[in-house]
C-alpha positions as CSV (number, residue, x, y, z in Angstrom):
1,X,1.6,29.1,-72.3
2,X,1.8,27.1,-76.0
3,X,2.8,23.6,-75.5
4,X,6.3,23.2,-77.4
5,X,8.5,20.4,-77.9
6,X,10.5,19.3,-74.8
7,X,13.4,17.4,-76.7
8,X,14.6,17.8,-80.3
9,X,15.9,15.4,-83.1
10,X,19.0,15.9,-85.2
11,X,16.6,17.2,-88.0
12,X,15.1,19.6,-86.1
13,X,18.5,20.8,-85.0
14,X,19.2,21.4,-88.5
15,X,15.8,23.0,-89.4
16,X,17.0,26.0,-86.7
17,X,20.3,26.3,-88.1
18,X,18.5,27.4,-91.2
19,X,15.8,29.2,-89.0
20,X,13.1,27.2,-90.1
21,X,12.3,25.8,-86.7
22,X,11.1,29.1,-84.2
23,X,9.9,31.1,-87.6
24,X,11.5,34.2,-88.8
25,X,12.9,37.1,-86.5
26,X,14.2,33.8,-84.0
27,X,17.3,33.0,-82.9
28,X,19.1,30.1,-84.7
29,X,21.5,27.7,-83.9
30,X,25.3,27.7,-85.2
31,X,25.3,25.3,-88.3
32,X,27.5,22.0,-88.2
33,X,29.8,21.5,-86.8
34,X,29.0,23.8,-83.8
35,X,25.2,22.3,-84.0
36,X,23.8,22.2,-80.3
37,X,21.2,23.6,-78.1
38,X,21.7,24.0,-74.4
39,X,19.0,22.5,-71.6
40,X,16.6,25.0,-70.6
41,X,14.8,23.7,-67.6
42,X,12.3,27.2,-66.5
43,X,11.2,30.0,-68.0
44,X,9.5,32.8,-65.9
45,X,8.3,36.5,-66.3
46,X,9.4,37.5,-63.1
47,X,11.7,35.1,-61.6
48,X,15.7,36.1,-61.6
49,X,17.7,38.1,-59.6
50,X,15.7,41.8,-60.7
51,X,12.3,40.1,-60.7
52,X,12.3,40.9,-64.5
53,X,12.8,37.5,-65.8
């Protein structure tokens, strides 16, 4: 798995708004004043409740 940033600056919070942050086709964040990102501790491709995810 790529290494990504584990914590995000105000900047960067703005760079997604615009989607300049994840690169085109990802999602982006509301603009101000609705500018947050919630906490995403894990990530797995066959965790959950269906094994799917």
């Amino acid at each position: 798995m790529t290494d990504f940033p584990t914590s995000f600056d105000r900047d960067d919070l703005l760079k997604c708004a615009r989607g300049e942050l994840f690169g085109p086709g990802n999602a982006q964040l509301p603009a101000p004043p609705m500018l947050m990102m919630d906490r995403i501790t894990s990530i797995s491709g066959d965790g959950g409740e269906h094994g799917k995810g």
